[in-house]
C-alpha positions, 0 to 999 in steps of 0.5 A: 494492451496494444501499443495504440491503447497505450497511447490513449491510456497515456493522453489522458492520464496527461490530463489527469495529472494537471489536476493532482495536487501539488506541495503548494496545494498541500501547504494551502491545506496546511494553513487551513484553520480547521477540517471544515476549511481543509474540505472546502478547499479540496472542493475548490480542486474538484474532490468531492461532489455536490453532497456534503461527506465526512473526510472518510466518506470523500477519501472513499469517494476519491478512490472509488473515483480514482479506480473508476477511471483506470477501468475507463482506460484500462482494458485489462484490469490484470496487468494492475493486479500487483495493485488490488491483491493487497487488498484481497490478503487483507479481506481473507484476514477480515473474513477469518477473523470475523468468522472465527469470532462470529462478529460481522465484516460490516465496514472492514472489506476493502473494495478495489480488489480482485476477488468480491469481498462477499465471495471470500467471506462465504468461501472462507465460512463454509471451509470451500478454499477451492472457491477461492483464486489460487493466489489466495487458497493456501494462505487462507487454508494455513491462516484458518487452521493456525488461528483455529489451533492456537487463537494467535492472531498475529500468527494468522497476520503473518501468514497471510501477510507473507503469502501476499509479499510473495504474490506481489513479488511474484508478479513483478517477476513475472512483469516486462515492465522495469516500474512494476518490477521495481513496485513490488521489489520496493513493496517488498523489501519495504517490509522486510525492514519494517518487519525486522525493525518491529522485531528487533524492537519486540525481541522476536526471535529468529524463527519468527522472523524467517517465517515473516519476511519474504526473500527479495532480490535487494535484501538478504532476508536471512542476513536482516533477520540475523541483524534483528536479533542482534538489534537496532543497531546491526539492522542500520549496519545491515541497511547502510551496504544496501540501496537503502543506505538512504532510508537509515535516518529516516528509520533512526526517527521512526517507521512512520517516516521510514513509510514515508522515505518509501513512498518518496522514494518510489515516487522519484522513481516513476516520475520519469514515467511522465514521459514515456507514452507507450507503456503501462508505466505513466498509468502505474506512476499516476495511481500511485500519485493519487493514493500518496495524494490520498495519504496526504490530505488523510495526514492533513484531516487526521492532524487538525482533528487531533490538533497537531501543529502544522510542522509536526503534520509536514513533517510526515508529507509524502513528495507530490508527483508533479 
């Protein structure tokens, strides 16, 4: 995009971004006695529209708006690739799962990606990979062929997981800008220590460490898988002489709240955006606002269904961007 679109891409992202919840919101929602009020007064702030929805049917709504609007300002939806692929690597893992057990994907595709779910569904049926993006086909070709020979569903997972982290990262790479950069070295590193935690947890050995993670430039993954198999306490070790020294408590508690160190911490980080006006940055810091907003009331819904106090639902809050 020219610099003048950005300019107007910015302006209304401005204006967006009067309209996002902010941690005084979240702790109205929190007071709420139930889900029904909770959905009342996210009414009250414009979520929703005039039908009656469930709380899934209104966080779909939400993101359908939420990307709706970034293809009004956007014209180029591929510098936002980094973004929707994800949800491409989980639709070629629905799609061959779903192929492989002869059950239908009604329900598990995620929209907002870049390829049509129905596209790789078809693709993946009739073994047509290179109807498929280059980005996908290798993953889906070695994924198929792994869950065909040995019925191991996590190995399927693993493989298509780690193509997506090496997409991702590969896109940062390939990006001028210092926020995407940062996005994707976060995202991946993120997992990597999510990947080494659960290991370590489960006993994996190193073999299967190495072909889960992906390389970064904020992390050895070779030094983080060695850590894995020695245990938890050499991950923190590992972790402490890292620029994630500061996740290590939060990791200590567990890995819902090492997520939600991520997501906090990524969100300090963007919200200098605010005022830069000519690059794609301030778009970049807003969808990400909006989709820890969604995370949010999603965590508020979730614990007054399950009646969780309203400490122990606070407790796994992400920071909101304004």
């Amino acid at each position: 995009m020219q610099q003048d679109d950005y300019t107007y891409a910015v302006a209304r992202i401005r204006f967006k971004e009067t309209k996002l919840l902010s941690d005084a919101d979240l702790d109205a929602l929190l007071g709420a006695k139930d889900t029904d009020e909770v959905m009342r007064l996210l009414q009250d702030k414009g979520w929703g529209d005039s039908t009656d929805l469930s709380p899934d049917e209104l966080l779909n709504l939400e993101e359908q708006k939420l990307w709706g609007f970034v293809s009004e300002i956007i014209s180029d939806m591929s510098e936002l690739e980094f973004l929707l692929v994800p949800n491409d690597f989980h639709n070629l893992k629905v799609a061959i799962k779903c192929i492989t057990r002869d059950i239908k994907p009604d329900g598990l595709f995620l929209t907002n990606s870049v390829c049509d779910p129905d596209m790789v569904y078809e693709a993946i049926k009739s073994r047509d990979y290179n109807a498929l993006p280059v980005f996908l086909q290798g993953a889906a070709q070695s994924a198929m062929t792994a869950l065909l020979q040995t019925s191991d569903g996590q190995l399927c997972d693993i493989i298509v997981d780690k193509a997506c982290m090496e997409y991702v990262y590969s896109l940062g790479k390939k990006s001028d800008n210092e926020i995407i950069r940062l996005y994707c070295e976060l995202y991946v590193a993120s997992a990597d220590i999510k990947i080494a935690v659960r290991s370590a947890n489960t006993r994996k050995k190193a073999d299967f460490l190495r072909r889960a993670m992906a390389p970064c430039d904020s992390i050895d993954v070779e030094k983080l898988a060695n850590a894995a198999v020695d245990g938890h306490e050499a991950i923190m070790d590992y972790i402490s002489g890292t620029q994630y020294r500061g996740a290590a408590d939060a990791i200590e508690s567990s890995m819902s709240a090492f997520e939600k160190w991520c997501d906090d911490y990524l969100t300090d980080v963007m919200k200098p955006q605010k005022w830069e006006p000519f690059s794609i940055g301030p778009i970049v810091a807003y969808i990400v606002a909006r989709q820890n907003e969604m995370k949010a009331v999603r965590m508020i819904l979730s614990g007054k269904v399950s009646h969780l106090s309203d400490e122990t639902i606070k407790e796994r809050l992400r920071s909101m961007y304004v």
